[in-house]
N, C-alpha and C positions, 0 to 999 in steps of 0.2 A: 620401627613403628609405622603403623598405615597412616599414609598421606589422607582426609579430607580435601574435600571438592565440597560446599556448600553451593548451590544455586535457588537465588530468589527468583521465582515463578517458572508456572510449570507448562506455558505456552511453545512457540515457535521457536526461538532460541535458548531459550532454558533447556527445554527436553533434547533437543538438537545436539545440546552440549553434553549434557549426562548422556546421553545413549554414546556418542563417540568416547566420551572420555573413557568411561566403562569397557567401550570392545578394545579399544586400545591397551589401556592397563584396568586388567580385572580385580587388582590386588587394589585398587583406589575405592576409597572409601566415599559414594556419591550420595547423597544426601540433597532432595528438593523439598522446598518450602512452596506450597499453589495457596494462594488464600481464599480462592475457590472450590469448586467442585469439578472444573471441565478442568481437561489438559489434552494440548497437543490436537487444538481441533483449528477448522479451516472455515476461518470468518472471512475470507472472501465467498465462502460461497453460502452466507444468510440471506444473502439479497433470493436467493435461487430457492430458498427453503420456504420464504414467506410468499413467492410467486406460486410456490406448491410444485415445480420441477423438483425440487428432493425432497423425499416422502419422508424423510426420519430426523429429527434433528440428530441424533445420534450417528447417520450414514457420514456426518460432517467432521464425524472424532478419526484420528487418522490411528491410532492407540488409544486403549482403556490404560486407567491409574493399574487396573491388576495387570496388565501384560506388561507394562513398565517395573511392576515390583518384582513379576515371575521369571517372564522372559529374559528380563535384559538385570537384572539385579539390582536395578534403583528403587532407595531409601525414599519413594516417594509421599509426602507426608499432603493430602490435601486439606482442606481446612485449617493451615497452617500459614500464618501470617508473620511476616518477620519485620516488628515495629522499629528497630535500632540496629543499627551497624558501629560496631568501633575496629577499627581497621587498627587500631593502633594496640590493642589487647588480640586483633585475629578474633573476632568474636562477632555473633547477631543472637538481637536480642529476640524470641519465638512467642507468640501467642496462639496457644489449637489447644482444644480437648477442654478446656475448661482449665487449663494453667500457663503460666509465665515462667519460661527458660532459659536459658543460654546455652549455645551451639558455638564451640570454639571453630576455627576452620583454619587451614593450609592454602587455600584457594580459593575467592571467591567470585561468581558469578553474577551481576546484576542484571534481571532480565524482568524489569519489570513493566515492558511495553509501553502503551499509549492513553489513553482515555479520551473520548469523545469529547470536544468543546460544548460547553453547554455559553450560548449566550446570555447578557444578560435580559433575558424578554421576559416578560409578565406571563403567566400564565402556563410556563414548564413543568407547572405540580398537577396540571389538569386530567385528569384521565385520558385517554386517548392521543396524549403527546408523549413522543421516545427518540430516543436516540438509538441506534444501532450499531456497536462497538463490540458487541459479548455475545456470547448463548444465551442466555437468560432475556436477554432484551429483543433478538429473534423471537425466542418461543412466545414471551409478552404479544409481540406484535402480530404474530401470528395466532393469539388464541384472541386476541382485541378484534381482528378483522374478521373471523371466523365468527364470534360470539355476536358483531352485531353487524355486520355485512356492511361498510361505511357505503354512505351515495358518494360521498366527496371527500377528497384528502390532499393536503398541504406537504407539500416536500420543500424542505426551505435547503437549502445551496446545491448545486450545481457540478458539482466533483463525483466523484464518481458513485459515491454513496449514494447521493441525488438521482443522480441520471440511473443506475440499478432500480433501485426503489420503485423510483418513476412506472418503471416496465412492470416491477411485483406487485405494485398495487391498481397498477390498470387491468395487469390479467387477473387481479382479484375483484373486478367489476367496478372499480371505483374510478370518479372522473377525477384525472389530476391535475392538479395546478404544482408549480415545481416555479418558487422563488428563488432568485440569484438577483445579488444585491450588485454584482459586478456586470458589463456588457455582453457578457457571454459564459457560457455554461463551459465544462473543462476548460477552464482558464490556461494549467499548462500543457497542455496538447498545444498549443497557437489557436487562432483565430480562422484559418483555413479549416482545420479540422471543427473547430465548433461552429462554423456555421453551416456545414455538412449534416452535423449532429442535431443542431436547431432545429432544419426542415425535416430530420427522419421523424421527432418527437411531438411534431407537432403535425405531422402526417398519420401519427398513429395517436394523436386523438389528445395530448399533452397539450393542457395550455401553461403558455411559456412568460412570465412575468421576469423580464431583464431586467436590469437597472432598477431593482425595486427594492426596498428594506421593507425587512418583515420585525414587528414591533412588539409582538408578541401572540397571546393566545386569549380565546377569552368563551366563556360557557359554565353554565351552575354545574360545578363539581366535574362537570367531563365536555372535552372541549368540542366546539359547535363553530367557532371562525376562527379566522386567522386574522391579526389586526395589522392593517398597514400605517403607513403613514398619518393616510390622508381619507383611510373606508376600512371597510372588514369584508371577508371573505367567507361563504360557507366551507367548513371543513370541518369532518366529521371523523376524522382523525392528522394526526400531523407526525412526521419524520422529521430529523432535525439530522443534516449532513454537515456542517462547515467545518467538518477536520477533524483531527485530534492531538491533542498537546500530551507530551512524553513525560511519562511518568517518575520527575526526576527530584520529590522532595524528599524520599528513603537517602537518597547517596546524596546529595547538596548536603544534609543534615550530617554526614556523616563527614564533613569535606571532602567526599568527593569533586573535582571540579568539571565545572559544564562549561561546552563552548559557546559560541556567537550565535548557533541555530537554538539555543537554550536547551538542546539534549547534551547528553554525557559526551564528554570529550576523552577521546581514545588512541591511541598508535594504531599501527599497520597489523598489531598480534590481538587489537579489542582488549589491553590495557587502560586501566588508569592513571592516575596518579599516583596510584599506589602498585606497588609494585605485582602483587598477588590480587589485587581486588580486577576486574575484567567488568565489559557491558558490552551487550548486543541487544539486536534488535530495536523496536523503537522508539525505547529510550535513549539508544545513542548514537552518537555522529559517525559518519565514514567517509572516506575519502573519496571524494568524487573522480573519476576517472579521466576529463575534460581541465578540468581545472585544476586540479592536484590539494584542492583546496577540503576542507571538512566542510559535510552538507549532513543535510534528515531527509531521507526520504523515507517512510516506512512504509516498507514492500517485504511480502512474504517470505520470498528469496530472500532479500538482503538478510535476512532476521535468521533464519536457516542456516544460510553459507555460512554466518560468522556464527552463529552458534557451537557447528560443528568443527570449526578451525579452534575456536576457543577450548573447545573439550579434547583435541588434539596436542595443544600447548598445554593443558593440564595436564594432561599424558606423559609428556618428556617428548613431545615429537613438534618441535611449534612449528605451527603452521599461518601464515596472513591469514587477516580475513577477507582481503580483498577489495578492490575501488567495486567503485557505484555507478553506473550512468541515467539512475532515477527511469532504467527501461517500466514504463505499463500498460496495459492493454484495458479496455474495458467493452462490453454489448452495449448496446442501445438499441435494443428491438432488434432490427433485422442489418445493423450497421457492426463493424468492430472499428473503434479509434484506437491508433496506438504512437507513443512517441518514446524517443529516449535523447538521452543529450541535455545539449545544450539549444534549448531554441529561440525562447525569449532574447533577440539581439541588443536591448538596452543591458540586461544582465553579461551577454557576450563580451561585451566593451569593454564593463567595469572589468571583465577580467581578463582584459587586453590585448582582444581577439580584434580584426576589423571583420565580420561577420557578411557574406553573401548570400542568400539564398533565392531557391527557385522552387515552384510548386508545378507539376506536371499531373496530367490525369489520362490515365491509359487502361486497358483491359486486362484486365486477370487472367485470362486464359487469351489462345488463339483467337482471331476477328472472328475465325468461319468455325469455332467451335461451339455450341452450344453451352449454356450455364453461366458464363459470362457475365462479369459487370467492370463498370466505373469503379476505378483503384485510384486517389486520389495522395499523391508521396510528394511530400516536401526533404528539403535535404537544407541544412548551411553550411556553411565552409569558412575559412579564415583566409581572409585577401591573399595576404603575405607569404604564407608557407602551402596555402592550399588543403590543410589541413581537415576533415568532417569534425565538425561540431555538435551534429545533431540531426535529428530527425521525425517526421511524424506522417502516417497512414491511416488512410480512415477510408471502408467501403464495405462491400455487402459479405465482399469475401477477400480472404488474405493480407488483412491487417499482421497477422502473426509472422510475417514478411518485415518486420520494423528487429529480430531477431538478427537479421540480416546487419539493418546498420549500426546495433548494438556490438555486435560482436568486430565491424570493424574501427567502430569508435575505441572498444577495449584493446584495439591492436595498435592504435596510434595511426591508423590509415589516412592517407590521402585522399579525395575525390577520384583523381585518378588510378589509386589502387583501388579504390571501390569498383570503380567503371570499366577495370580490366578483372573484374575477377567473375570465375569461371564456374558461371552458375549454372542449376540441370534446367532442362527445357524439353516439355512436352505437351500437345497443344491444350490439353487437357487441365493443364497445370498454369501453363504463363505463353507468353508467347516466347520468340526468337528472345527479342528485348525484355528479359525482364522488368516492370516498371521502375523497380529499384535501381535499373542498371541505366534504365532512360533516362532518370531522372538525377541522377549520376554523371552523366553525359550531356545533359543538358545544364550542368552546374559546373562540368570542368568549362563547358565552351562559353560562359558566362565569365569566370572569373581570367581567362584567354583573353576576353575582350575588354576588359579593364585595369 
């Protein structure tokens, strides 16, 4: 008898897992439940779509539903919502088409992502205020700006949603204001990095309200300001970035159990508690690479990698899904910031590192080559064993250099293996020193002197 594979949602990890488990063993019986219409499209790049840099919402689908049901032979069912799980019968309970079903299964997949935080503020129903999470909410926001050209617009938090946005709706003609309730915009980049980021965004025309709470919305039927504290603001449309919370009350209901980060709690295979039930993506924890400890970070990758290790383990072939080091990168205008690790050194401590770090700023390329800029690389380190904890890059050009100390963090590397490793050089590209490597060297001779 053919084995089932049921997978809930038909995004980044879902689809990720059915296309593998499928080329793997063809005789598996795969089966996705999307309670949408999109599947397998790339919501980092809405912020790009609503600046009007990608012409299609559609160029953002990485697969159509029909080349997943032709090509690859997944049962994919959109408009199919899967209200109940009993793990304990191997069954979910289906809502699509106009009826209520049951779907037994042999394996199943929860992958039902994240959803945008909505605060609790006055004035979220207003026309002209969205959040940014999905397709739908792109194209919203894009036919909203189109349809009535705003003069002014509210970006309220400062992550990366924030800071993107920021860029989309300035090149869409609008003056923006971008609220963060905290002292600084990408909070976990560090504070070197955001206030690099600071003066790009407010060079290019961003006015920047720190340390400010935003209270809500306010305008007859479609929104017109933003309300502070203590005044209001013109805003003639508003984005709401401050996170998103993982979507985890389908499996909690089902006892599934959730960890400390309040996403799904998983093994090294993206198991559950149950033995055949599985979660990726960003509804669930993964083991941080640094700490050894279970974290959330929801990043496109992570949600991928372990999709496709999970559709491998369905396979008969298990494969980890692999630690995390929360690596990402993001634009801000004519800047890229990027961190991974471990940075924050209060958080360091708690996890029983004694934390060093140094921050260096050197050239991207050759002194006497032309194209050049300010590459600005922090590194930490653990006193004791000398250990890289972490890292973060922000500059005009070759942020995507933070790749670098990602992948020695994933090797367990020392400062000093960092600093002796045998990177290319050509003037064009980096200098002798590459900064990563300066500022490596300038972290082993720091923690030498203490």
């Amino acid at each position: 008898m053919t084995d089932t594979f049921v997978v809930v949602g038909g995004d980044a990890a879902g689809m990720s897992a059915a296309s593998k488990a499928k080329r793997v063993n063809p005789e598996l019986d795969v089966i996705v439940f999307e309670r949408g219409s999109w599947v397998s499209y790339a919501a980092c790049g809405m912020p790009y779509y609503v600046k009007g840099e990608v012409a299609d919402l559609d160029d953002l689908v990485a697969m159509t539903p029909e080349e997943f049901r032709q090509g690859r032979d997944v049962d994919l069912r959109t408009g199919h919502e899967v209200i109940e799980i009993d793990p304990e019968a191997e069954s979910v309970t289906v809502e699509g088409d106009g009826e209520r079903f049951e779907q037994p299964y042999d394996h199943l997949l929860i992958a039902t992502g994240a959803t945008a935080i909505e605060p609790p503020f006055d004035g979220l129903d207003l026309d002209g205020v969205f959040t940014i999470h999905d397709m739908d909410e792109a194209a919203a926001i894009d036919d909203y700006v189109g349809e009535h050209s705003p003069d002014s617009a509210a970006v309220v938090g400062g992550g990366y949603v924030g800071v993107e946005m920021a860029e989309a709706l300035s090149a869409r003609g609008a003056d923006v204001h971008l609220y963060e309730m905290l002292p600084h915009v990408l909070q976990p980049f560090g504070e070197t990095v955001a206030s690099v980021v600071e003066d790009q965004l407010r060079e290019q025309g961003v006015d920047l309200h720190l340390d400010t709470t935003v209270s809500g919305f306010a305008g007859d039927d479609r929104v017109d300001r933003v309300v502070l504290d203590d005044e209001s603001r013109p805003a003639d449309v508003a984005v709401v970035g401050v996170g998103v919370t993982p979507n985890v009350d389908l499996a909690a209901d089902a006892g599934v159990e959730l960890g400390e980060t309040g996403a799904i709690a998983t093994d090294e295979y993206g198991r559950t508690n149950y033995e055949n039930v599985y979660a990726a993506g960003d509804d669930a924890e993964a083991r941080h690479v640094v700490t050894g400890e279970p974290d959330h970070v929801p990043l496109a990758l992570t949600a991928n990698r372990a999709g496709r290790a999970i559709g491998q383990t369905v396979a008969g072939d298990p494969e980890p899904v692999g630690a995390i080091a929360g690596t990402a990168i993001v634009k801000a205008f004519d800047l890229g910031a990027a961190r991974t690790g471990l940075l924050d050194e209060d958080r360091a401590r708690e996890a029983g590192f004694d934390p060093v770090s140094v921050s260096i700023s050197a050239s991207s390329r050759a002194h006497y080559y032309p194209g050049g800029s300010e590459l600005t690389v922090t590194l930490v380190a653990d006193r004791g064993s000398g250990r890289l904890l972490g890292g973060s890059i922000v500059g005009a050009e070759g942020a995507k250099r933070i790749d670098t100390v990602a992948t020695a963090l994933t090797m367990g590397a020392t400062v000093d293996e960092l600093r002796d490793t045998d990177l290319a050089y050509a003037p064009p590209f980096s200098p002798v020193w590459d900064p990563v490597l300066t500022a490596a060297k300038v972290l082993a001779g720091k923690l030498e002197d203490t």
